[in-house]
C-alpha positions in Angstrom: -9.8 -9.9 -3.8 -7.6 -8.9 -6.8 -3.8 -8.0 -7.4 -2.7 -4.3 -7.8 -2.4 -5.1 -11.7 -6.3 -6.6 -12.1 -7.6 -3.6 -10.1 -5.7 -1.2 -13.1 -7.3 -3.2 -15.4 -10.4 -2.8 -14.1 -10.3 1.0 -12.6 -7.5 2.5 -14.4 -8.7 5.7 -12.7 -8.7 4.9 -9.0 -5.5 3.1 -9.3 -4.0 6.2 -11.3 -4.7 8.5 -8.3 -4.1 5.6 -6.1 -0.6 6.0 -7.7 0.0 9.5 -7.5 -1.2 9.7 -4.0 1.3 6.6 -2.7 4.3 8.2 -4.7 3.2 11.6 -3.7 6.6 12.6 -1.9 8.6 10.7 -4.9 8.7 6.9 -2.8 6.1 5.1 -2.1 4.8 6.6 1.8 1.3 4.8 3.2 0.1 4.0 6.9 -1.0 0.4 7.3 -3.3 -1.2 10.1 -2.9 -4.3 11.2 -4.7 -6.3 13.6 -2.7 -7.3 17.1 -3.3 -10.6 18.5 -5.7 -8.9 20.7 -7.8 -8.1 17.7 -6.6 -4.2 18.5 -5.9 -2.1 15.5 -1.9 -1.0 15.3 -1.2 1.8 12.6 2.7 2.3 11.3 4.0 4.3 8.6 5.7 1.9 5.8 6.7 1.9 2.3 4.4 0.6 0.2 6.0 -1.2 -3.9 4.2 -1.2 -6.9 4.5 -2.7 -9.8 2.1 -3.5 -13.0 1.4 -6.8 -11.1 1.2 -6.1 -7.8 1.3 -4.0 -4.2 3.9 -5.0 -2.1 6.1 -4.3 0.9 8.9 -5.2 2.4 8.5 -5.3 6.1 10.8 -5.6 8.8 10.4 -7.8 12.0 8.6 -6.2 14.2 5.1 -6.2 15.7 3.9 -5.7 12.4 5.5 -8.3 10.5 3.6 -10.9 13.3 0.4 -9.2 13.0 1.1 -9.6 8.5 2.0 -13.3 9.4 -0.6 -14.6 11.8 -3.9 -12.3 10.1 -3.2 -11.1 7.0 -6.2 -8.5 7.1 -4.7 -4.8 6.4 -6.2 -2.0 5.8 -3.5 1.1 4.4 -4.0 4.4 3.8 -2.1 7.6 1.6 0.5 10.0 3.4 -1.8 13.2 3.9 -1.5 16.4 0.8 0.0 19.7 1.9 -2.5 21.5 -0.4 -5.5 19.2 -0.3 -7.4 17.0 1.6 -6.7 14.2 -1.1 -6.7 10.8 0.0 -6.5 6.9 -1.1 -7.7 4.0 0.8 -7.4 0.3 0.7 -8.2 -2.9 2.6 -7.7 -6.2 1.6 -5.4 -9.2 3.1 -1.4 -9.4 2.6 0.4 -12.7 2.3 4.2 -13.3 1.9 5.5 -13.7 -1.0 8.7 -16.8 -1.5 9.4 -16.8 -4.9 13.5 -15.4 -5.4 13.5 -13.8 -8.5 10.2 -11.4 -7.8 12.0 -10.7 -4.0 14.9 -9.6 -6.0 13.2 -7.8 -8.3 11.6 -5.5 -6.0 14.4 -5.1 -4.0 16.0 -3.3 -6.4 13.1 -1.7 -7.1 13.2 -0.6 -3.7 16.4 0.3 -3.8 16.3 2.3 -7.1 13.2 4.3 -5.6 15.3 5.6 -2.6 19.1 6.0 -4.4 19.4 9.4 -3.4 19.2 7.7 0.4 21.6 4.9 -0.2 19.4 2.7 0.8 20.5 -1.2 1.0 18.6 -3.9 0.2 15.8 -5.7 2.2 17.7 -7.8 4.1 16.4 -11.5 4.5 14.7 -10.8 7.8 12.5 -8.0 6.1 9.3 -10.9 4.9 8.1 -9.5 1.6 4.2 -9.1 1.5 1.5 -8.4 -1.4 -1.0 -6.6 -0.7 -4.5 -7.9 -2.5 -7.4 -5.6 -2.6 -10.9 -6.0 -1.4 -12.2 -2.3 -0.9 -10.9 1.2 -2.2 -12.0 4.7 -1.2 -10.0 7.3 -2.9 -11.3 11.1 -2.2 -10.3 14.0 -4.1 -10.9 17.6 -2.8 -10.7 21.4 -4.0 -7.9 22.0 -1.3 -8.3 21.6 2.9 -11.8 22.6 4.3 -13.7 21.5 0.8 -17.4 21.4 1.9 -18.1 18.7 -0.9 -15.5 16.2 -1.4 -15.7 13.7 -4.3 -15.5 10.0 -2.9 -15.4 7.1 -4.9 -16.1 3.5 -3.4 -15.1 0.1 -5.2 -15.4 -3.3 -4.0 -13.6 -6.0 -5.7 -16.9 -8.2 -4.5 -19.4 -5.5 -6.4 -16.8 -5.4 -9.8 
């Protein structure tokens, strides 16, 4: 598995529409799967932070935040395009993240991201993840209904 920041380094272009597709609606918008304690899949949208370094997220307690804690496997997945049947994939495993300076860091980041909102910051409840990268689909398309839709597949494990 790799950061957010070895993955540019290594496919500049999948992260690059990985980007574009995240930040699509001008913050960063994904659906992530988690894994219940039943081993059931559970799906919620979220608000996925990157950075040169890394892919993280605040997330709030809730179901998700326990299902993040106890099995970090994720796998998340770009809002859908108005105009295209564009989309950006990943799967990996998420672990929480302790260290002060990089929490307050993307908080603000967070915060600057959504000013227009008014957004406070992630309060001390919200558990801070990264997000490291096993797999990556990212599929780009000629607009909805596109009989031959480009996919590109990378494995961290295959890099």
């Amino acid at each position: 598995m790799v950061t957010w920041g070895e993955f540019a380094v290594r496919r500049s272009d999948l992260a690059a529409a990985g980007r574009a597709l995240l930040y699509q609606h001008g913050v960063g918008l994904a659906f992530l799967a988690t894994i219940r304690k039943d081993t059931g899949p559970r799906m919620h949208p979220m608000c996925p932070l990157l950075s040169d370094h890394g892919l993280y997220a605040f997330i709030v307690p809730s179901p998700k935040q326990h299902d993040l804690r106890r099995d970090g496997r994720f796998a998340m997945h770009s809002f859908p395009c108005p105009d295209n049947e564009d989309a950006f994939y990943l799967t990996g495993r998420a672990h929480i993240v302790e260290h002060p300076a990089l929490r307050d860091q993307l908080g603000s980041q967070f915060v600057a991201e959504r000013s227009q909102f008014g957004i406070a910051l992630p309060n001390q409840a919200d558990a801070l993840f990264e997000f490291r990268i096993e797999r990556c689909l990212a599929t780009k398309t000629t607009g909805h209904g596109d009989p031959n839709p480009n996919h590109v597949v990378w494995s961290a494990e295959r890099d």
